[in-house]
N, C-alpha and C positions, 0 to 999 in steps of 0.2 A: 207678182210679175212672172211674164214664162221665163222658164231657168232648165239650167239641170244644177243637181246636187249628188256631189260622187263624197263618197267616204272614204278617207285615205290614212294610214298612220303617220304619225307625224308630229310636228311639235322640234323646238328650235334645236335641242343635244339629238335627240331622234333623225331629224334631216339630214343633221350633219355627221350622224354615225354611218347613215346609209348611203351619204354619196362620198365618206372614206372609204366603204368596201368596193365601190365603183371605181376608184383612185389607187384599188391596191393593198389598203390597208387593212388590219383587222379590230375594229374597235371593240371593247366591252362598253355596256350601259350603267350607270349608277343613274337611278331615278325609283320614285314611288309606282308600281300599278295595283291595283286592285285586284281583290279573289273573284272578281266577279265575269260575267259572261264576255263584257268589252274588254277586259282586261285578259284576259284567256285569249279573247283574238289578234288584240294587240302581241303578245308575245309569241303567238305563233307566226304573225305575220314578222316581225322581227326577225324568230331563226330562220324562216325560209328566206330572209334575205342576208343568211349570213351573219348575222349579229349575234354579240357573246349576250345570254339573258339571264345567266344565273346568278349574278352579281346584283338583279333588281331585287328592291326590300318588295315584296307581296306582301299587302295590309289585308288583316281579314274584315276590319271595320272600315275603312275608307272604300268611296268608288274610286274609277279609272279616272281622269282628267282627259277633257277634252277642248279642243278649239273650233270655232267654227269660223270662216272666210268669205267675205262676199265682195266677189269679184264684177265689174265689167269691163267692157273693152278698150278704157282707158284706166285701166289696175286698181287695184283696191279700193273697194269703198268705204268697207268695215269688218272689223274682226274682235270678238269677243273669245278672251283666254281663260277657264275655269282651270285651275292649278291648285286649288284648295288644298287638293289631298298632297301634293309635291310639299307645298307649305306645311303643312300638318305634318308629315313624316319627317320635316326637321333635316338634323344631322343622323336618322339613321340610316339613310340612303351614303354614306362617310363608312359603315362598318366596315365593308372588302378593304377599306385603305389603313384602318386601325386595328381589323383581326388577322392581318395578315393575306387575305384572299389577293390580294394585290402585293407587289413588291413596297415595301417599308423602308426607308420613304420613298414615292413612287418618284423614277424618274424618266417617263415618259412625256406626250403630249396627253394634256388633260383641256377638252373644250367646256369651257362653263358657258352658262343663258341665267339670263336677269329672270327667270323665272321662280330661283329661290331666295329664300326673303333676304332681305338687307344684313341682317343679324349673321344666319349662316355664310351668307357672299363675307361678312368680315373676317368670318374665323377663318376663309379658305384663303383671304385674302392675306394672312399672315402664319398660317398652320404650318408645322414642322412636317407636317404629314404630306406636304406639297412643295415645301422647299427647294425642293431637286429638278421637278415637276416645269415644264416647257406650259405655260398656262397660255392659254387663247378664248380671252373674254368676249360674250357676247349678248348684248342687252335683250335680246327678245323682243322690242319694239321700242317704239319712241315712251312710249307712256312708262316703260320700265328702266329707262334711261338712264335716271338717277341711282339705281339701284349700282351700279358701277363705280358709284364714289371711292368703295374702300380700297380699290385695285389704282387709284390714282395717288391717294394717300399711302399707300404701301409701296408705289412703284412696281409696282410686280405685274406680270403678264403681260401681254396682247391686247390691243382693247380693237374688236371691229366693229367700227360703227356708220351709219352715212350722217351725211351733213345734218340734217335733222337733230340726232342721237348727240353728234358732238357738240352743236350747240347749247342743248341742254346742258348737258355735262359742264360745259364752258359760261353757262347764264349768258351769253349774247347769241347773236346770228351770226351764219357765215354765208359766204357765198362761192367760195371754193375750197375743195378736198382739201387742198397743201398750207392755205392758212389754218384750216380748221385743225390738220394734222397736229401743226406746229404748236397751235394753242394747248393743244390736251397734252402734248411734252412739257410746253411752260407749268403746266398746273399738276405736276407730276408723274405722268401717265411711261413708261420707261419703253413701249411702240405702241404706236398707231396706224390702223390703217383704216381709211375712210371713204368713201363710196358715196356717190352721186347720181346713180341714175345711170342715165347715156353720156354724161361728163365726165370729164376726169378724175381717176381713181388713183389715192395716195397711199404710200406706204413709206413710214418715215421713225427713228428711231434718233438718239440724239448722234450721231455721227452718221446718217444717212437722210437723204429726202433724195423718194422717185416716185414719181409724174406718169402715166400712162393714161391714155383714150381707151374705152371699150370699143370693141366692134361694134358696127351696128346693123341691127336686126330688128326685124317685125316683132314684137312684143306680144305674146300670147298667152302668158301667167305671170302672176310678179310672187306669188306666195310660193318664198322657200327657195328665191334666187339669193337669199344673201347668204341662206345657209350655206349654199353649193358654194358659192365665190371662197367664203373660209375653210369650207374642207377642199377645197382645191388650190388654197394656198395653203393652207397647211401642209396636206401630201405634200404638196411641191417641194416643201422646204424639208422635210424630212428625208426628202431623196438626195438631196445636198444641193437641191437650185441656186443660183443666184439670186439676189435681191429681185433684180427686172427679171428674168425670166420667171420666179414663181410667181408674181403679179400679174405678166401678162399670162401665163397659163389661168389661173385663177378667174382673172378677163372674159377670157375666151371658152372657161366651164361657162361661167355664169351666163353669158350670152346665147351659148348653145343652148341654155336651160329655160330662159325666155323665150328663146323663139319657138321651143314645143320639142326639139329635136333631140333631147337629152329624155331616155324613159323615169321614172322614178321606182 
């Protein structure tokens, strides 16, 4: 079918590294890339956008991982995630936090993606290494959903997910953010914030529940707005926002970022 096909870096802790530099922040990367030619571009394309790269494990036997997207004019229609080598390189993409390169224990924000395997997400999910550590969990897509489990059984972190994601998580269906929210606190989850599309978007902890509408806007990507919405709540709250106001900022990245008008 006629298309265009644009190559972009990218990938779920990636997105959301680079729209915290956008937001102000400075993140480092822990992730797998490869010695190889893609992976060489990948990390230059990273420092020119500001991004700390020295903290990435470079495998000399694995490739780069890559994702691919297919989009039309009513949003995604399919996306296939090669993450082999992320999986394969384990916990030792975990060294900056256990040799030191990082503060011990770290007590900053740390965003995770259901992109690393169940086994690693458990040990992150209860590691002394992270204890201190402001966690903001994020599935990577529906199909990785479950991957999420150990962060509800631990209590621990942030979980961002949309309706879909928390369904799973929850084995039934929902039909609104704020029940869906509520569910994943019942079954352990210690916040949630849940995301619906052009619906109302929740953010709710067990001594809060808040309710907000997105803007609405002409829809002209969907790949890599949910990243934006997390690292735009996160900034937020890091700045010292309120509940509602870093939501609706959050809101209001991510709808910018649909409607074309946010660059990447």
């Amino acid at each position: 079918m006629p298309g265009r096909i644009t190559r972009l870096p990218g990938g779920v802790a990636l997105n959301i590294a680079m729209a915290l530099k956008r937001f102000g922040l400075n993140p480092a990367l822990l992730s797998a890339v490869g010695r190889d030619v893609e992976g060489d571009d990948l990390v230059k394309a990273c420092e020119a956008r500001g991004l700390r790269t020295d903290l990435i494990y470079r495998s000399e036997d694995l490739p780069t991982d890559q994702y691919m997207a297919v989009e039309g004019s009513n949003g995604l229609i399919a996306a296939i995630a090669d993450a082999h080598s992320l999986e394969a390189a384990g916990d030792k993409i975990l060294r900056p936090l256990e040799e030191g390169a990082l503060a011990h224990p770290f007590p900053g924000a740390v965003a995770l993606d259901g992109n690393l395997t169940v086994d690693l997400l458990s040990v992150m999910a209860r590691s002394p290494l992270l204890e201190h550590a402001d966690l903001r969990v994020a599935p990577a897509s529906p199909g990785k959903a479950l991957r999420l489990g150990p962060f509800l059984q631990a209590g621990r972190g942030t979980l961002y997910v949309n309706l879909e994601e928390a369904g799973l998580l929850c084995q039934t269906g929902f039909d609104r953010s704020d029940v869906a929210a509520q569910a994943l606190l019942a079954r352990g989850a210690r916040r949630a914030v849940v995301t619906d599309g052009g619906n109302p978007a929740t953010a709710a902890d067990h001594d809060s529940l808040c309710v907000q509408q997105p803007p609405a806007v002409s829809v002209t990507r969907v790949t890599g707005a949910g990243d934006t919405f997390m690292a735009a709540h996160v900034a937020a709250e890091v700045r010292g926002l309120t509940r509602d106001a870093a939501l609706r900022e959050a809101l209001e990245a991510a709808a910018l970022y649909v409607s074309g008008e946010t660059k990447i």
